[in-house]
C-alpha positions in Angstrom: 51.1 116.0 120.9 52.1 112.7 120.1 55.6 111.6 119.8 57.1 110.6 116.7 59.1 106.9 116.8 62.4 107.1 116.8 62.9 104.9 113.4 60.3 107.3 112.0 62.3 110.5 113.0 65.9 108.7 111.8 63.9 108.0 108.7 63.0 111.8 108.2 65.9 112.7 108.7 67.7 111.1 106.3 65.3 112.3 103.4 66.1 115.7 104.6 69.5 115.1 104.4 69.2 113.4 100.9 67.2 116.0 99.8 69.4 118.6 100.6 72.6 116.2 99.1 69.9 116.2 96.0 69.3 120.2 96.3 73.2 121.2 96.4 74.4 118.3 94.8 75.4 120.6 91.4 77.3 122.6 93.3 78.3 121.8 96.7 79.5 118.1 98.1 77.2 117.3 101.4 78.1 118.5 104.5 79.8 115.5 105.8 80.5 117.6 108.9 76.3 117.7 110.2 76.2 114.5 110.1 77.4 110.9 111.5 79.3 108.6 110.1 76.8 106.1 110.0 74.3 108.4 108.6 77.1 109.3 106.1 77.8 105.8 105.0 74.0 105.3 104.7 73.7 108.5 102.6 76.5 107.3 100.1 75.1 103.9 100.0 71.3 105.1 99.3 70.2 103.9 95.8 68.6 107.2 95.4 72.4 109.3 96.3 74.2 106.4 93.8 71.7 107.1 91.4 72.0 111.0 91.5 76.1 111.1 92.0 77.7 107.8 91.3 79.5 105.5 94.0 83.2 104.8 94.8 84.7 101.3 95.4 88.0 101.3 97.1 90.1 98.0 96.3 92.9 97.0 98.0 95.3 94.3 95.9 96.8 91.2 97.9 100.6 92.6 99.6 102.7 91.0 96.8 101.1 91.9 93.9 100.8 95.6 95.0 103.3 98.6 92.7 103.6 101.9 92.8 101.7 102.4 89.6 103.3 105.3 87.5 102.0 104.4 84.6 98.4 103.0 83.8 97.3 101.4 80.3 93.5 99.8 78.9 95.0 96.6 77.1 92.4 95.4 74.3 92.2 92.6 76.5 90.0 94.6 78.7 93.2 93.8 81.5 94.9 97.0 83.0 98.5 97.6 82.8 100.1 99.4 85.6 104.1 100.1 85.0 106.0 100.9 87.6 109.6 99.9 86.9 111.6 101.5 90.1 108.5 103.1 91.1 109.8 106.3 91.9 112.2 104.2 95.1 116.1 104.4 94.8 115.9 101.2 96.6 114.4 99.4 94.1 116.6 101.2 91.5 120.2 100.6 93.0 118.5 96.8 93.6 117.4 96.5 90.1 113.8 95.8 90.9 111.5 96.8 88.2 107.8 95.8 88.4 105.0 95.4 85.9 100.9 94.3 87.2 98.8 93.1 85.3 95.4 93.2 86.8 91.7 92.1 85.1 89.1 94.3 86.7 86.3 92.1 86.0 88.0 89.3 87.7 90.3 90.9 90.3 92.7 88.5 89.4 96.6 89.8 88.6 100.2 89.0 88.0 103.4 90.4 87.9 104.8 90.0 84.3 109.3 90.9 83.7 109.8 94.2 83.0 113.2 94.6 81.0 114.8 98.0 82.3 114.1 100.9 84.8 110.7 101.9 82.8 109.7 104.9 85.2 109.3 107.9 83.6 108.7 106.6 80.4 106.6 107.4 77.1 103.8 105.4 75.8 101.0 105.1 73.1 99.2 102.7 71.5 100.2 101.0 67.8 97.6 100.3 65.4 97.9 96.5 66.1 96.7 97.4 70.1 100.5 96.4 71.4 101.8 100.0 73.9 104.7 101.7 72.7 107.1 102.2 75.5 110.1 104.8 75.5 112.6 105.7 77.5 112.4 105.3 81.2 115.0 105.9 84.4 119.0 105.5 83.7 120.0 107.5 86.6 118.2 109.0 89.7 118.5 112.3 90.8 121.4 113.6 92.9 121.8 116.7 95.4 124.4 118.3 95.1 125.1 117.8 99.5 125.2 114.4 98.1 127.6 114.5 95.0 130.4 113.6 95.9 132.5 112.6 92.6 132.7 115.1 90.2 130.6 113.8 86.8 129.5 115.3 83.6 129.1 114.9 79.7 131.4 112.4 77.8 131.1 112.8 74.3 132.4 109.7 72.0 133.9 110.1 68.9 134.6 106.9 66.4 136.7 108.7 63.1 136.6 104.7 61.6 134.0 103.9 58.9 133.0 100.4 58.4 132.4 97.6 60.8 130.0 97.0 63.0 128.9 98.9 65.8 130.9 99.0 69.4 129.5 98.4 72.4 131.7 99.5 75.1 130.2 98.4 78.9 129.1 99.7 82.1 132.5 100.9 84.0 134.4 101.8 80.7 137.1 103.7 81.5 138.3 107.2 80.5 141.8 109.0 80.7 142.7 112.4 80.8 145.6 114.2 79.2 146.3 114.7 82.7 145.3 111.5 83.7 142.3 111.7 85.3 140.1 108.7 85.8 136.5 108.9 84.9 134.3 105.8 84.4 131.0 105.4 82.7 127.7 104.9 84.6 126.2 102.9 81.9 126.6 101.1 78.8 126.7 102.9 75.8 127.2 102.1 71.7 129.4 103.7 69.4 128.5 103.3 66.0 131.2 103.8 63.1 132.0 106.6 61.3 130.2 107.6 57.4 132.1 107.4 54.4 131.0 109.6 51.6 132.0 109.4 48.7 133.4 113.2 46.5 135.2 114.2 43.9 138.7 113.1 44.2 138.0 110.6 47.3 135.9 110.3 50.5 134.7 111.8 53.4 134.6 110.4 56.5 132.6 112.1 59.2 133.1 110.5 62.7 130.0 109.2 64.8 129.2 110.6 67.5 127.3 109.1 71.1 127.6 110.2 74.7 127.6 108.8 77.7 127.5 109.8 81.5 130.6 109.6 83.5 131.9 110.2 87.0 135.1 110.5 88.6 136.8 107.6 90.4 137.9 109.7 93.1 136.2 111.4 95.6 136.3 115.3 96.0 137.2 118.3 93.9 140.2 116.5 92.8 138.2 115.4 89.7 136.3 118.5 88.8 137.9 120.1 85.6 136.6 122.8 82.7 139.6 122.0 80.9 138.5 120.4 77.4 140.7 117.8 76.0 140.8 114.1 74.5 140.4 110.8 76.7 141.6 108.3 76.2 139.7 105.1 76.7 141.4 102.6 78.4 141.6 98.7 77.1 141.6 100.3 73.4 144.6 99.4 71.2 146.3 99.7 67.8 143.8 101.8 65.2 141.1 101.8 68.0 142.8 103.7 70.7 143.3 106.3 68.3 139.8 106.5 66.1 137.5 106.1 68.6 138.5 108.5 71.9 136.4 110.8 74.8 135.7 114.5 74.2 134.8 115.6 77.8 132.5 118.5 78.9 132.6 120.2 82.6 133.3 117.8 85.2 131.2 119.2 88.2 130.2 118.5 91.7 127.1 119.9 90.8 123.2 118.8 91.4 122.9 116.0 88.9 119.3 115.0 87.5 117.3 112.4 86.4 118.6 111.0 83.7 116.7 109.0 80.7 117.2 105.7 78.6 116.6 105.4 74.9 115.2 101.8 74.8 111.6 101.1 73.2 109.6 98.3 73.7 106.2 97.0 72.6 103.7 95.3 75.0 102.0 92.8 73.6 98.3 92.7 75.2 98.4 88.6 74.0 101.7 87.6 75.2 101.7 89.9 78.4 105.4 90.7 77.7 107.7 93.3 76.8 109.4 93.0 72.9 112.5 95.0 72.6 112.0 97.0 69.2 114.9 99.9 68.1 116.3 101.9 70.3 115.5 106.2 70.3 117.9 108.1 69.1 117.7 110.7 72.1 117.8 109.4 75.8 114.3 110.5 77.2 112.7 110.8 80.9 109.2 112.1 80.9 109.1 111.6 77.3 105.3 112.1 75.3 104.7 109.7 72.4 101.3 111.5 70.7 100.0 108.9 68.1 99.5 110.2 64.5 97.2 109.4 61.9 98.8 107.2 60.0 100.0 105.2 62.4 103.7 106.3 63.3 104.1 107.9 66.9 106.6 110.9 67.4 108.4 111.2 70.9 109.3 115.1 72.1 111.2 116.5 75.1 112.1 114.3 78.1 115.8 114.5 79.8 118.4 113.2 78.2 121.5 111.2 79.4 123.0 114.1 81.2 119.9 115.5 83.0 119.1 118.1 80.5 115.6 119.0 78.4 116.0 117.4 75.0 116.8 120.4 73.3 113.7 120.1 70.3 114.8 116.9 68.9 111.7 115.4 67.9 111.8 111.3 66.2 109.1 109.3 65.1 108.7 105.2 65.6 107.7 103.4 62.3 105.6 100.0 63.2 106.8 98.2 60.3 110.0 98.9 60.3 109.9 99.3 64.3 112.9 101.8 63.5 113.0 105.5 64.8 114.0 108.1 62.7 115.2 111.6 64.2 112.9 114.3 62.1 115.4 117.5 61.9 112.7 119.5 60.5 110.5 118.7 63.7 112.7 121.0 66.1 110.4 122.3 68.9 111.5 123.0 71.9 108.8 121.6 74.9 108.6 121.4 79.0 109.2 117.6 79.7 105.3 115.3 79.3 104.1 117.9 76.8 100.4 117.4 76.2 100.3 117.1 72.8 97.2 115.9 70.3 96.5 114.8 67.3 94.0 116.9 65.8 90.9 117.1 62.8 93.4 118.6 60.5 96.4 115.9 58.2 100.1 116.9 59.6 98.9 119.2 62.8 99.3 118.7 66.1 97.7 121.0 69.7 99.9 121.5 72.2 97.2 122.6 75.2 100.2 123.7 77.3 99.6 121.1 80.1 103.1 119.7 81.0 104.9 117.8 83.9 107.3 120.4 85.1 111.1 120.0 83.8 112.6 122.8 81.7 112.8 126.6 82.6 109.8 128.9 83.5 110.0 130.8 80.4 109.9 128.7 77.1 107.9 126.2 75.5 105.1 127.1 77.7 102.5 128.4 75.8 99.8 126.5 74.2 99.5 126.5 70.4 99.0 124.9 67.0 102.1 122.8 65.8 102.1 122.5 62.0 104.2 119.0 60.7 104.5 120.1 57.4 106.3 123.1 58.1 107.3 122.9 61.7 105.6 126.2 62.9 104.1 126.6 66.0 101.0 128.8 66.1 100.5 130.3 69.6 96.8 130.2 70.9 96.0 132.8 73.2 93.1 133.5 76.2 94.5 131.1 78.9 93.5 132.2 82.3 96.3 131.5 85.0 98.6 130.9 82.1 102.1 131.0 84.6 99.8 128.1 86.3 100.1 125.1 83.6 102.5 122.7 85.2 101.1 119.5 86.4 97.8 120.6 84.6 95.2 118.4 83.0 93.9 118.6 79.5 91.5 116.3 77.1 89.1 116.5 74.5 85.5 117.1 75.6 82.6 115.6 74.0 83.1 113.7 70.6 86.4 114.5 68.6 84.7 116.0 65.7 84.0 119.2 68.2 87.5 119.5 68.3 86.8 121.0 72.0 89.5 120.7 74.8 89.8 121.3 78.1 92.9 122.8 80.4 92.2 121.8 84.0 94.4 123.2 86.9 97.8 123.4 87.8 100.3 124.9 89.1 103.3 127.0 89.1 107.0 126.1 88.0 108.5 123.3 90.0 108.1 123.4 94.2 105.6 126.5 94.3 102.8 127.3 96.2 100.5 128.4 93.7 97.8 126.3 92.2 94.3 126.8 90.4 90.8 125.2 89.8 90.8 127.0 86.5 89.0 125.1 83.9 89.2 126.9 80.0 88.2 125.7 76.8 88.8 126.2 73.4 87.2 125.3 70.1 89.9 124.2 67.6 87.6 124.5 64.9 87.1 128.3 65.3 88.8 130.7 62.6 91.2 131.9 65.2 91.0 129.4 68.3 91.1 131.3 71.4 90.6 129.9 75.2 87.1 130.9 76.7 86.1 130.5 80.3 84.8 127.3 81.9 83.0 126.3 85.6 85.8 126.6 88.3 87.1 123.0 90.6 85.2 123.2 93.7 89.3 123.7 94.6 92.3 124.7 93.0 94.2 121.3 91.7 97.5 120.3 90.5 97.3 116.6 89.2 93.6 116.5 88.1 92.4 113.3 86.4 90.6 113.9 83.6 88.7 110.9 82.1 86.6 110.9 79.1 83.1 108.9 79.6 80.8 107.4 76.7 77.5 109.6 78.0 80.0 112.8 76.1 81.2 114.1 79.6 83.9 113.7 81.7 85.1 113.1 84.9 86.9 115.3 87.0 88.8 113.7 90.3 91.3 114.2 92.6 94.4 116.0 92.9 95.5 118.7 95.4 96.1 122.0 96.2 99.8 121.8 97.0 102.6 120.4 95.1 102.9 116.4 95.7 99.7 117.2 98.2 102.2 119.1 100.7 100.1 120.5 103.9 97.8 117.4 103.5 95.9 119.1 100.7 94.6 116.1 98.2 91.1 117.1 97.0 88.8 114.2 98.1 85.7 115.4 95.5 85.2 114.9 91.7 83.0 116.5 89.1 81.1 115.9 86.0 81.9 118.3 82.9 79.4 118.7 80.9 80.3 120.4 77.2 77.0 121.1 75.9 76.7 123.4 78.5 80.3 124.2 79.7 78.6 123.6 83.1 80.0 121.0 86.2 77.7 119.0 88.3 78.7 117.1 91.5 79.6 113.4 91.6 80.0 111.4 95.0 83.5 111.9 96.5 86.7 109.8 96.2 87.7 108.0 99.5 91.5 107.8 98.5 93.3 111.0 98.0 95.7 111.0 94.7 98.4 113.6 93.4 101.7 113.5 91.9 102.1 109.9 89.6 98.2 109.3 89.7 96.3 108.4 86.7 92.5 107.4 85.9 91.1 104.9 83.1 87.8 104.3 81.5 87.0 100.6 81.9 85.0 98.8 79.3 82.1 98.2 81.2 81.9 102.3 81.8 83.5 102.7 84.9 86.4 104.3 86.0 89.6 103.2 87.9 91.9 105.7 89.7 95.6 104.3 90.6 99.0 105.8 92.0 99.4 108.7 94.3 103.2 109.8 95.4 102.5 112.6 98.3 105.8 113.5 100.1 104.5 113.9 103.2 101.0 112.6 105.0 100.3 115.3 107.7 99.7 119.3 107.5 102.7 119.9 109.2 105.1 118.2 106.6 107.2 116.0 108.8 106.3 112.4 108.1 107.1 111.1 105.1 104.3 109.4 103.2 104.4 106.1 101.3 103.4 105.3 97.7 99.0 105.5 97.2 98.7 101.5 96.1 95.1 100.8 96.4 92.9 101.2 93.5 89.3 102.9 93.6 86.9 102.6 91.0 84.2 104.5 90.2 80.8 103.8 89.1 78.9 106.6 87.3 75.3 107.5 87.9 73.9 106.5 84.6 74.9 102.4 86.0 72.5 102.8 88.7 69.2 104.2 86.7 67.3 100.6 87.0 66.6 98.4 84.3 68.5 96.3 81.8 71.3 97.9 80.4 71.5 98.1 76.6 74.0 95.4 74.7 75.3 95.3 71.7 75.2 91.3 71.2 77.3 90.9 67.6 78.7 92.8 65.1 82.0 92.8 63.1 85.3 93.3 64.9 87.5 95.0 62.4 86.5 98.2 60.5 88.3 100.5 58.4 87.6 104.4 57.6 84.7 105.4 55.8 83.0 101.5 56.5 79.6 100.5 57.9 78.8 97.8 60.0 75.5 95.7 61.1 75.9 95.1 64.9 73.0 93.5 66.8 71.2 94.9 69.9 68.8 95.4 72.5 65.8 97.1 71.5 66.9 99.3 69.2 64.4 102.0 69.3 65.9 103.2 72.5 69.4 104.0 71.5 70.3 107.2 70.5 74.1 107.2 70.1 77.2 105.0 69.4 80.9 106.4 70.3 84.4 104.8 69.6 86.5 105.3 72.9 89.9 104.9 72.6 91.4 103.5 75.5 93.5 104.9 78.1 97.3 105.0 78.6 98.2 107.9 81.3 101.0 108.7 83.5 101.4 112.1 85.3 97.9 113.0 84.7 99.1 113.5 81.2 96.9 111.1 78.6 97.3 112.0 75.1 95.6 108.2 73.7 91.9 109.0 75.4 89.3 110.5 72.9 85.7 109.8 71.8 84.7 109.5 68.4 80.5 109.9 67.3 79.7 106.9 65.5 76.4 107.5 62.8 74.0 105.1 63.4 70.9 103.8 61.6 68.8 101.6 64.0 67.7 98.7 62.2 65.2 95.6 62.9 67.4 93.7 65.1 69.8 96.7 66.0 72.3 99.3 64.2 74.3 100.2 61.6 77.5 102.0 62.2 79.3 104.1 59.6 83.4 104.8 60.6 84.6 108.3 59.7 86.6 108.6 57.0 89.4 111.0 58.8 92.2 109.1 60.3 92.7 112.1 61.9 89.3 111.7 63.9 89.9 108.4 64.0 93.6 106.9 64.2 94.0 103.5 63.6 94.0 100.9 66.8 91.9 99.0 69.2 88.4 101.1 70.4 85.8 101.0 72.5 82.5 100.6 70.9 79.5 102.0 73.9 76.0 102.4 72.6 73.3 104.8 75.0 69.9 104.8 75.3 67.7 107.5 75.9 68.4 107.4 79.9 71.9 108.0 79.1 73.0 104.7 80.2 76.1 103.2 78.2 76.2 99.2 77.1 78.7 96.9 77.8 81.7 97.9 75.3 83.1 96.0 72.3 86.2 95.7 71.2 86.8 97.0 67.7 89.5 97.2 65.6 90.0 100.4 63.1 92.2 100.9 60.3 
């Protein structure tokens, strides 16, 4: 029998592995392990493997213009905003470092841009003008209690003075007990002035109140106290030293947390800087800001300036006035980076139960319906794993109007071993909503990104078994959820491994870029500490490597309101069959409450289509888009920028 030539036989060979990639591809990755690493690189590299699973590009930044991206933003630039103030590095924190990157995926080219304050750990969302709400951020780092070693606590500040204008007292400030203890503050703080009312027969004056965080200037247990009592702040005289006066709460030697800031900025996507806009009322780390219909963003949960869950107190930001405004009504208590959407119906939110960990095991867990108007919270019920929702991911699936989401992964409360590749969904539009089964991860997953694609699926990547990827357990695969079916299918696999801090974006040219990862350590064993993920990867779905020109959408308006049409011209309009509004992207802690898709009626035309908005805010809320039309292979355009509202 003749022999077969060697490039023959190699040839063979690879079909049969390609075919069996092709054959298992829906539910099993390759088995990397059967074959070489050149065959494997070959394999990935195929046209016909690209064009079946999609292809990953990793992308490694020049060495000063790399961050440890916490945070990750689409500007309507098309540019990418990665945050990462401290980045998560006491270093940078004590050093006053903070870091912002600009970075233009269609160019490569970025720039650092000043970043204000400690930003990490903040809250964003877009405004209806396309600038990012940012608020809140890093005050203080975390402290073990091994390493307290001045006692500190609660200062609460009284002013009993109406009138004037408001005090700021600096960094250092000190306080004096009855006793005469010396504590100083850890950060600068305002003290506004009293209210004067007026009644019947005179006034009332109710005194303001602030707090700030304050330590002891000694070292020891000589400056712990539970004894309550006034301070006395030092430099004050005459009317001041006695109106305006410290009201202390335990002074401990105790674990101290994270502590949050309460100043909001806007980042203008022109400019490429940072405007200082009113401050929060609440101090907030880990902060959500969900976007509403109208246009106004509420901010829940986060720690406040002494470490603690922000007990309810819900505020909303006001664009015009770029004032917040503490809602009293709004009191719901949540874990802190709440997952919380904006949904079909005026005044109501869904809270999917996703979250980022802080608060205690046992409240403000469960998903549910949270009703504006009257501030009641309507629990949903059916979740699987439902002790298993921290560090969870959650988006819509499919266009809006569905009203379908998806909970994917998680884990248990703070440092535990448990984990899930649980995926649920649940129809909001149902008479009573209730959480139905999904496909299962390929492995259980804390941190999953979740990314919404203009074909109606979305990508699932990443994450890891453990918490912060502990025993070397990243996930290295990703996955295609398909709604229509509830089904997954197999995409290629990630080469950079991403957990805790990581976050994915949909690009406007329909790919996908993955940033951040913060493991704590980078071996099985747990015993060498690992370094902040900075390279990027991007990912380039199947449906861009199908052949052919792509469709295009070559004109059209760029502003439209509710309810409006629009003539935009195409390619060959006979082969498109849909048009979807993306919003873009702004995620940190695999939490991103912004992304959503929105189905667009069309009416192809001689020279291409005519788009009608929907006339629900609620489906649509106003701000920058993403306008993708698909053709009949399922292959997206190019997107353009439109403006709704």
């Amino acid at each position: 029998m003749k022999e077969m030539p060697r490039g023959l036989r190699r040839r063979r060979f690879f079909m049969g592995v390609l075919a069996v990639t092709v054959i298992l591809g829906a539910n099993t990755p390759p088995a990397w392990s059967y074959v070489s690493d050149y065959m494997r690189d070959k394999l990935i590299n195929s046209n016909g493997y690209k064009s079946r699973f999609g292809h990953w590009d990793v992308i490694e930044l020049p060495p000063d213009m790399r961050v440890n991206a916490i945070h990750a933003a689409l500007l309507p630039s098309g540019r990418i905003l990665l945050i990462a103030g401290s980045g998560n590095d006491t270093r940078q924190f004590a050093a006053g470092t903070f870091r912002t990157l600009v970075h233009d995926p269609s160019t490569g080219r970025t720039k650092l841009v000043p970043t204000p304050t400690d930003l990490f750990c903040a809250g964003h969302a877009f405004l209806p003008d396309g600038k990012l709400l940012v608020a809140g951020g890093t005050l203080r780092y975390e402290v073990l209690e091994p390493q307290v070693t001045k006692a500190a606590g609660l200062m609460v500040v009284k002013n009993g003075a109406p009138g004037g204008a408001p005090r700021v007292f600096p960094k250092g400030t000190e306080f004096v007990s009855p006793a005469g203890r010396k504590y100083v503050a850890t950060a600068e703080f305002t003290v506004q002035p009293a209210t004067k009312v007026k009644i019947r027969g005179g006034a009332k004056v109710t005194a303001s109140t602030t707090s700030t965080w304050v330590e002891s200037t000694e070292e020891g247990p000589g400056g712990v106290t539970a004894v309550r009592g006034n301070y006395k702040i030092t430099g004050l005289a005459g009317l001041d030293r006695e109106n305006i006066y410290g009201l202390n709460e335990k002074m401990t030697l105790d674990r101290q947390d994270f502590q949050g800031r309460r100043e909001s900025y806007e980042f203008n996507p022109v400019t490429e800087r940072y405007e200082r806009v009113g401050d929060m009322a609440e101090q907030r780390w880990h902060p959500t800001l969900t976007g509403l219909s109208d246009g106004r963003i509420i901010a829940v949960s986060g720690l406040d300036g002494a470490g603690r869950v922000v007990p309810g107190i819900s505020e909303v930001y006001d664009p015009r006035t770029k004032k917040w405004v503490v809602r009293k009504d709004l009191e719901q208590y949540f874990p802190t980076y709440p997952a919380i959407f904006q949904t079909a119906k005026p005044g109501v939110l869904f809270y999917s139960g996703s979250n980022s960990g802080y608060g205690p095991a046992d409240q403000g867990r469960d998903p549910g319906f949270w009703d504006l108007r009257t501030n009641k919270l309507t629990l949903v019920p059916g979740l699987r794993d439902a002790d298993m929702l921290e560090t969870s991911g959650s988006a819509w699936v499919g266009p809006v109007q569905d009203q379908k989401m998806i909970v994917v992964g998680g884990g248990g409360v703070g440092d535990s071993p448990k984990s899930t590749a649980r995926i649920d969904v649940v129809d909001l539009d149902e008479a009573t909503p209730r959480f139905m089964p999904g496909p299962s991860l390929p492995q259980a997953a804390r941190y999953p990104i979740l990314v919404t694609l203009p074909d109606d699926t979305t990508l699932i990547t990443n994450g890891s078994k453990g918490y912060r990827g502990r025993g070397a357990s990243d996930n290295h695969n990703a996955r295609i959820y398909h709604p229509d079916t509830n089904t997954l299918s197999y995409a290629a696999d990630p080469t950079v491994g991403r957990d805790y801090h990581a976050a994915g974006l949909l690009l406007p040219d329909g790919r996908v870029i993955t940033v951040g990862s913060n493991p704590l350590f980078t071996d099985k064993l747990d015993s060498q500490t690992a370094p902040f993920e900075q390279r990027l990867e991007v990912f380039t779905p199947a449906y861009l490597y199908q052949g052919g020109a792509r469709p295009a959408i070559n004109d059209g308006p760029l502003k439209l309101t509710w309810g409006a049409t629009g003539a935009f011209t195409t390619s060959d309009p006979s082969q498109l069959v849909r048009a979807r509004l993306l919003r873009p992207g702004a995620s940190t802690h695999v939490t991103d409450v912004e992304q959503r898709s929105v189905a667009v009626e069309m009416t192809p035309t001689a020279t291409g289509v005519t788009l009608t908005i929907p006339k629900e805010p609620t489906i649509v809320p106003p701000g920058p888009y993403l306008l993708f039309v698909t053709d009949k292979r399922g292959v997206p355009s190019v997107a353009r920028w439109v403006q709704i509202g």
